[in-house]
N, C-alpha and C positions, 0 to 999 in steps of 0.2 A: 892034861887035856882039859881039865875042870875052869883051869886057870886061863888056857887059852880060849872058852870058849865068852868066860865071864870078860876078855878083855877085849873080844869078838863085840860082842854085845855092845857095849860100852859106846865103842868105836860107829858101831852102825844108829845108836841112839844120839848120839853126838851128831852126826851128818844128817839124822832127820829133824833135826832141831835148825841147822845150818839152811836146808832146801826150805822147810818153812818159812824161815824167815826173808828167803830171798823171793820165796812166792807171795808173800804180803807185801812184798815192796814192788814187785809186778805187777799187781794187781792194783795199789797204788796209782804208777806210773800213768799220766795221761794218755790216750794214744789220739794223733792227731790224722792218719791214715789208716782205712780200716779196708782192708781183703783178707780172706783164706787165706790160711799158714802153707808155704810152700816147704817142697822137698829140706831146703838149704838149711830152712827156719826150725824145722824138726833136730835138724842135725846141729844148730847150734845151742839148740834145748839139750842138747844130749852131751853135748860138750859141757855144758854149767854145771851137769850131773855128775861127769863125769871126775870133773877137776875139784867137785866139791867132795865124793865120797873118796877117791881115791888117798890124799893126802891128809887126812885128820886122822887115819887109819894107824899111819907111821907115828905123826907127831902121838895121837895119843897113848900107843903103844911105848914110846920112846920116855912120856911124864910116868907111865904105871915102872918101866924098867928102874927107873930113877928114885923112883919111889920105896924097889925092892930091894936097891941097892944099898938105900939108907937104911933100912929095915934089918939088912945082914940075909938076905935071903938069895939063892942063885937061881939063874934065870936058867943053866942048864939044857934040858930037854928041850925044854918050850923054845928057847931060842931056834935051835935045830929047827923046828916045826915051823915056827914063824918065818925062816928067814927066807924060802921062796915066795909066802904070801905078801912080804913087803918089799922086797926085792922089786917087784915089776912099778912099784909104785912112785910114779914122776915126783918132782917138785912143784908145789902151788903154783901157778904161773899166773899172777895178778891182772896183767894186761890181759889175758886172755877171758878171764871171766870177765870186767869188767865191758869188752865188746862182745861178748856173749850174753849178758845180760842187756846190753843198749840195742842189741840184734832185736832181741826179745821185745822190749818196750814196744819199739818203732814198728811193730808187726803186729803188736796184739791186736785180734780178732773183736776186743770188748773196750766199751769204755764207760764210765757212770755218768748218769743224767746228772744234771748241774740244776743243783735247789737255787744257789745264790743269784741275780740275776739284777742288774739296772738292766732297765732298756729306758734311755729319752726320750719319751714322748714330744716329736716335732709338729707343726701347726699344717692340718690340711697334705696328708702326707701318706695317708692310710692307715696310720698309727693308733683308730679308735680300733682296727681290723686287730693288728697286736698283741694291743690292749688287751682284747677278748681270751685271745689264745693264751695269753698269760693268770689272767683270772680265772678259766676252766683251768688248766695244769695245776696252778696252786689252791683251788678250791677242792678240786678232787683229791687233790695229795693233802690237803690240811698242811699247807705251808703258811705263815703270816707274812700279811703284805703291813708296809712301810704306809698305812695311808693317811689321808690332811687331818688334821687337826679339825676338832667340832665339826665333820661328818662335811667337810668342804670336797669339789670335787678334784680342787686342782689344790697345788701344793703352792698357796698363797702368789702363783705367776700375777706379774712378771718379775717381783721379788728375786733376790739371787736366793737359791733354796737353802735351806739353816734347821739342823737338826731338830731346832726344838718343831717346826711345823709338823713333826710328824706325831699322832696320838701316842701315847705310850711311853713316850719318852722321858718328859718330865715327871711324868708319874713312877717311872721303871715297872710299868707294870709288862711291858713287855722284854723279853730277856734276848733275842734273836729275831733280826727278820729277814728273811728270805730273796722276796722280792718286793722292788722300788719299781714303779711304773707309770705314777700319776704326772701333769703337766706341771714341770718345775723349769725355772731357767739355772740349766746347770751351775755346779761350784764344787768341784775336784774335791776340796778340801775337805768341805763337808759331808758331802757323799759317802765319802772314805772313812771319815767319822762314825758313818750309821753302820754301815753295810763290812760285812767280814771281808777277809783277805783276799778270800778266793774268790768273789763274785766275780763275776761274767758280764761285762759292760758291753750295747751294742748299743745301735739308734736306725732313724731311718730317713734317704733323704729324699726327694723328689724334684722334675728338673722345676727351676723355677718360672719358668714360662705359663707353663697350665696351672702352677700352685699360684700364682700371680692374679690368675683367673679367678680363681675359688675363693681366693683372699677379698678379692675385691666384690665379691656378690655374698660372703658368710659377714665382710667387718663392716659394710655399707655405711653403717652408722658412723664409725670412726671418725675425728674431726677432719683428716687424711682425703679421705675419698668421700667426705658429706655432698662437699657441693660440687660434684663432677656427676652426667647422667652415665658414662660409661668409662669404661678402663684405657681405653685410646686417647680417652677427654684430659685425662688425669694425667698420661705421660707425654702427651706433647707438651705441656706447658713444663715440663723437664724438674719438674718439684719445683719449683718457684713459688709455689704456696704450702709447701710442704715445711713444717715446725716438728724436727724431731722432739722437742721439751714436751710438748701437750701429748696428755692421757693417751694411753692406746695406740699412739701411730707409729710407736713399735713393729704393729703387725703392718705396717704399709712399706717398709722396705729392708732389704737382705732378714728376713723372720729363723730362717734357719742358724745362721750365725748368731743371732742374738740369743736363741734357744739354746745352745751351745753353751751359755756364758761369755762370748765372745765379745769386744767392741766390732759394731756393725756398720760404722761411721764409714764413710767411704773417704779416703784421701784424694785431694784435688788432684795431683798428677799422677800420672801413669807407672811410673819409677814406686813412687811411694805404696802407690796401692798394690800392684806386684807385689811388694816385701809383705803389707798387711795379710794378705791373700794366702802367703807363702806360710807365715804365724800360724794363721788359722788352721790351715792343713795339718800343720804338725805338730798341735793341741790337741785336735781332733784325734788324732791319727796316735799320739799318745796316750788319751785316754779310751779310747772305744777300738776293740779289736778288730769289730765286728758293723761296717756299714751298711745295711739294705738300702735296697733301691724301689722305688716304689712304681714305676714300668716296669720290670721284672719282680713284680710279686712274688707269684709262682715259683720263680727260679728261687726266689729269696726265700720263701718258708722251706723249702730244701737246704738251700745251705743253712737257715736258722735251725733247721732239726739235725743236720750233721755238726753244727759246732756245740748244740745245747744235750748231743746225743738223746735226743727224743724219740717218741714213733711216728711214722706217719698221723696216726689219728691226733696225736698232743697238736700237731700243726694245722690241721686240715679246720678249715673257716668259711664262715660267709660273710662279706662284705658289708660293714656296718659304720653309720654315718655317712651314709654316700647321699650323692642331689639325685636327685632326677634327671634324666636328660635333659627336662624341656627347661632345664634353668639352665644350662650348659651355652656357652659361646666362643664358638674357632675364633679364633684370634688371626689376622690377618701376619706374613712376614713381616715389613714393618713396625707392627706391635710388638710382637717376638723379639725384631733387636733391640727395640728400646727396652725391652722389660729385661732385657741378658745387659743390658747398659748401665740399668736403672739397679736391677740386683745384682750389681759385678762380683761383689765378694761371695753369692752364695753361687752364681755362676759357677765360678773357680772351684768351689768347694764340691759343688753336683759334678763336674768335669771330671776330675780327681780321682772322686771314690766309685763313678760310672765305671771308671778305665780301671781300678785296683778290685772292682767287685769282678769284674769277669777274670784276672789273672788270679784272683785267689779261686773261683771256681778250677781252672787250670790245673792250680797245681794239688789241691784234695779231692774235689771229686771225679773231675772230666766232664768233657763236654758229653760226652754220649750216655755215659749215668743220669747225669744232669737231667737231659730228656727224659728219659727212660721213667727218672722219678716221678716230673712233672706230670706228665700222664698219669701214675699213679695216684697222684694228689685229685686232678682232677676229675677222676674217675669215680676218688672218693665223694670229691663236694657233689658231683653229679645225685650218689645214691644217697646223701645227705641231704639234697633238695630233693627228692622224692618221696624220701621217708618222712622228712617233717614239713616240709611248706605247704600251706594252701593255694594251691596256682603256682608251685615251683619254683616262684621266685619274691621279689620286693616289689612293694607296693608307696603310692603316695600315705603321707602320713592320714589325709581323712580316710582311707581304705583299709587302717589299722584296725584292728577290730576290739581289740586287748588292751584297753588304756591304758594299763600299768606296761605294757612294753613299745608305748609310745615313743619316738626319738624326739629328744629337744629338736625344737628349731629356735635355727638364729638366723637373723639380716634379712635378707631376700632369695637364702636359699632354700629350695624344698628336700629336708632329707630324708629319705626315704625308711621302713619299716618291713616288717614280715608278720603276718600270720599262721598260726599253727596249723595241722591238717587234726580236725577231731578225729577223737576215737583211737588217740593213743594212749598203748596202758603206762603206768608210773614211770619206769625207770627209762620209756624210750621219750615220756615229755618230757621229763628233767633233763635228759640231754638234748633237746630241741632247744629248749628252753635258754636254757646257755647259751648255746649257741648264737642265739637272736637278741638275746638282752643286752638293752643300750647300756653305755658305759654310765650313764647318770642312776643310773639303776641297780645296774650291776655293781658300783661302789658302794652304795647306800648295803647294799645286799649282803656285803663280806664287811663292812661296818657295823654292822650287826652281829653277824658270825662272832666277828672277836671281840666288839666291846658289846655285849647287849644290856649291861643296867646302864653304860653309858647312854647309849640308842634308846633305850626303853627311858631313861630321864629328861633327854630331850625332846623327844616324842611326844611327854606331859605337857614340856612345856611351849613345844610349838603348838598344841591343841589351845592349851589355855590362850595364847597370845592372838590366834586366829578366833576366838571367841571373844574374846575384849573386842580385835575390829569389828568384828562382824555387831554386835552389840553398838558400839561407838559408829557404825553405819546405817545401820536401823535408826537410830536418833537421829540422824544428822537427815536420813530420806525424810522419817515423819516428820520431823521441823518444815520441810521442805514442804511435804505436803499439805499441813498444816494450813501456811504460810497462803499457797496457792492458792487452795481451795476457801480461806477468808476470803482472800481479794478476787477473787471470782463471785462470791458471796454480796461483797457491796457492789461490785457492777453490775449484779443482774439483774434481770428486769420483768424476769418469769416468774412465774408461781403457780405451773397449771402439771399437769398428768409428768414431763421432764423431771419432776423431785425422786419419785420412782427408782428412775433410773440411774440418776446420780447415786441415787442413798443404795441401790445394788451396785452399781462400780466402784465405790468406794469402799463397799463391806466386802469385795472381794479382792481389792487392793490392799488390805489392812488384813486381813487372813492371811491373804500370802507374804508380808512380810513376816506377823505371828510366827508362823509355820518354817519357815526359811532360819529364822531365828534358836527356834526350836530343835532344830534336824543340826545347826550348827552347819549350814549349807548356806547362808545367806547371801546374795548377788546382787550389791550396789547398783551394778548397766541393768542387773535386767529387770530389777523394780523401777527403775528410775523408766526404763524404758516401757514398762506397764502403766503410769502414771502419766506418760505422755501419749500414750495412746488414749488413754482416759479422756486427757485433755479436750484430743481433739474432737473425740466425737461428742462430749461434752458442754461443745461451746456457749458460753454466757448461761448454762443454768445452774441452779442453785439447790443446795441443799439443808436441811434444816440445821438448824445452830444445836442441836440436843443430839444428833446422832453423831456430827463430828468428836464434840466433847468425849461422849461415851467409848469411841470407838481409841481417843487417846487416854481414855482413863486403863480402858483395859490393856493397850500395850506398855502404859507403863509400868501396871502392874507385870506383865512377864518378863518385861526387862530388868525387873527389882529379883525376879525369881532366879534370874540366868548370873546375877552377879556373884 
């Protein structure tokens, strides 16, 4: 019995070694649908149990017999005893575990957040919104982001993107990173280089009619759109002054395909460009699993927290980089065709994944989850604008109140900002805070995190460099005023109670440059613009020849002190 109990033992130690290891490969397993384990699903857990303890029991009962046998020892008794407990016991039946365990997989209840993560940052797209959500998850979790090289904001665009842009790199001072998010013009190749096996590639697109809009009031400047007053001006004339060679006018036609990595060219006939169109999709469509839509936001940060298996709160955002309304302009039908004309290829492309976003909602989550969530999102941002905004919502940038969470502006759009609500304690402003911080900001901010004597080195020496101008501008004003106030000198014609008053506007325009120079705050427009004031109420009088001198004896000595 001693024998039989030690070969008991064995056998049940053996099979919890076997479930172990088939539960770490479960556990493993992706799962790409997620509901409560049903009736069936219980039972075919109980089947993997089943076929796994049952049959190790025999086999290893049958290596100990063999063992005894070589030993010169009889199995006798024991046999007797054993032979109904192994009796009842089947043969391993291979197929059946193997769809007992994929039973399993494809049901499981759980699946792990995903560290690894590209997302393509597209132009005018919502993608600064993204962005954000990406920076709070990996800032919170202490993941490293892939970011520009010398504390840039984009990843050298519209360059095709190349491993070395990224800090760390060259250096190997970083060993893994996480997440890739900044503005690159994709390149598979390199990508793939940076970033591990399993990352999790998405992007985002929007249709190109309203992003046409938005392009054409953020790139104003462009050689593209300089000399046109509006976007309808620009497409009747059917590009006929349009040079895709010059700087920038990238962003003036199909922007999303070219963001992509893609050629953006459009082919003269219809035939041809079809095929081009056709390329594109199935580039696309091979590197990014995962397309958002930028009119179904909402819907999209749901599906983006079911594929990235996030929480609700990892998703939930406010709206950042946005215009204003009153820069905003409906675009008439007409316009619309031309601009679906004009960007045929990203056309075809927004078509495509519009139509492939809602059948992949389809077929993982449903249509009526789907709501269900979205409401929950919104409910959250509701009580997220109430806990942090001042006035609930976004404001114009001069309405910012908090410099440093200023939003750049570019072109002729006004993009919008948010104020905090005072009187919040520490851990609920730092998550406000995040929240609302521009992407030019927020980079700078996790550029720091991870490289800080990097950050703190250049930091010396943009101070220094900003002090040499500032210094090199002070000279070039006093020359200026210098200058002036000579040749105002020999045309004057006064010499009565007016000396006064020159010799005070002038000792208070030479202080404030002093002073300006000092603080390392100095402003070329707005001395220049004190000095013109000067001028004018100044006119033709004159001041003596001994206080000008003195007054540039002593700026030059502070100038000699600041070097």
């Amino acid at each position: 019995m001693a024998r039989l109990a030690k070969r008991v033992e064995k056998a049940i130690t053996w099979s919890s070694k076997v479930l172990k290891l088939v539960g770490e490969q479960l556990v493993q397993m992706p799962a790409e649908i997620h509901r409560p384990m049903k009736h069936k699903d219980w039972e075919n857990l109980w089947s993997v149990s089943a076929v796994i303890v049952e049959e190790p029991v025999d086999q290893h009962l049958f290596i100990q017999r063999r063992e005894n046998r070589e030993n010169g020892e009889e199995d006798g008794t024991d046999q007797k005893n054993l032979s109904s407990f192994t009796k009842a016991a089947p043969p391993i039946n291979e197929q059946k575990l193997q769809e007992a365990v994929k039973s399993l997989a494809d049901n499981s209840v759980t699946c792990q957040p995903k560290n690894h993560i590209v997302f393509l940052k597209t132009h005018k797209t919502a993608s600064s919104t993204i962005l954000n959500i990406l920076y709070r998850y990996g800032d919170s979790h202490n993941l490293t982001f892939a970011l520009p090289l010398n504390m840039h904001s984009q990843l050298f665009y519209p360059a095709f993107f190349a491993t070395h842009f990224v800090e760390g790199v060259r250096t190997r001072s970083v060993k893994e990173f996480h997440i890739l998010c900044n503005h690159m013009r994709f390149s598979s190749p390199e990508v793939r280089k940076l970033m591990p096996k399993d990352t999790f590639y998405f992007s985002i697109l929007r249709n190109p009619v309203a992003m046409m809009e938005s392009l054409f009031v953020y790139y104003k400047a462009i050689p593209a759109f300089r000399g046109f007053k509006n976007l309808e001006e620009f497409l009747i004339q059917d590009g006929r002054s349009y040079n895709a060679s010059l700087p920038n006018n990238h962003y003036a036609r199909n922007i999303l395909t070219f963001d992509f990595g893609l050629d953006n060219t459009v082919p003269e006939n219809d035939i041809e460009m079809e095929k081009h169109a056709s390329k594109i999709i199935t580039a696309v469509e091979r590197d990014f699993p995962l397309i958002l839509i930028s009119e179904y936001f909402d819907e999209s940060l749901v599906l983006l927290k079911h594929a990235l298996c996030w929480s609700l709160d990892d998703v939930s955002s406010f709206r950042l980089n946005s215009r204003s309304e009153r820069s905003r302009r409906p675009l008439s039908p007409e316009t619309a065709e031309r601009v679906k004309k004009w960007n045929s290829l990203d056309w075809r492309l927004y078509q495509h994944f519009n139509d492939t976003f809602w059948k992949r909602i389809d077929s993982t989550i449903g249509r009526t989850k789907l709501q269900k969530e979205v409401g929950f999102l919104r409910e959250k941002r509701k009580e997220l604008e109430r806990m942090c905004l001042q006035g609930g919502g976004a404001v114009d940038p001069a309405q910012v109140q908090d410099s440093s969470l200023k939003p750049f502006q570019y072109g002729a759009a006004v993009i919008q900002g948010y104020n905090l609500r005072v009187g919040l304690d520490n851990d609920t402003r730092q998550l406000c805070q995040r929240l609302i911080t521009p992407e030019l900001q927020y980079t700078s901010a996790l550029y720091t995190k991870q490289f800080p004597q990097l950050a703190a080195a250049r930091a010396a020496v943009a101070k220094k460099i900003a002090a040499s101008r500032n210094i090199a501008a002070h000279r070039a004003v006093k020359r200026n005023i210098e200058t002036n106030v000579h040749t105002e000198m020999a045309n004057s014609t006064s010499h009565n109670n007016t000396n006064t008053a020159n010799e005070h506007s002038l000792h208070v325009l030479a202080n404030s440059i002093g002073h300006s120079v000092r603080q390392d705050n100095f402003d070329v427009h707005s001395v220049t613009k004190q000095y013109k004031e000067m001028k004018r109420n100044l006119h033709k009088h004159t001041t003596p020849k001994h206080f000008i001198n003195a007054h540039v004896h002593k700026e030059t000595q502070e100038s000699a002190l600041l070097r």
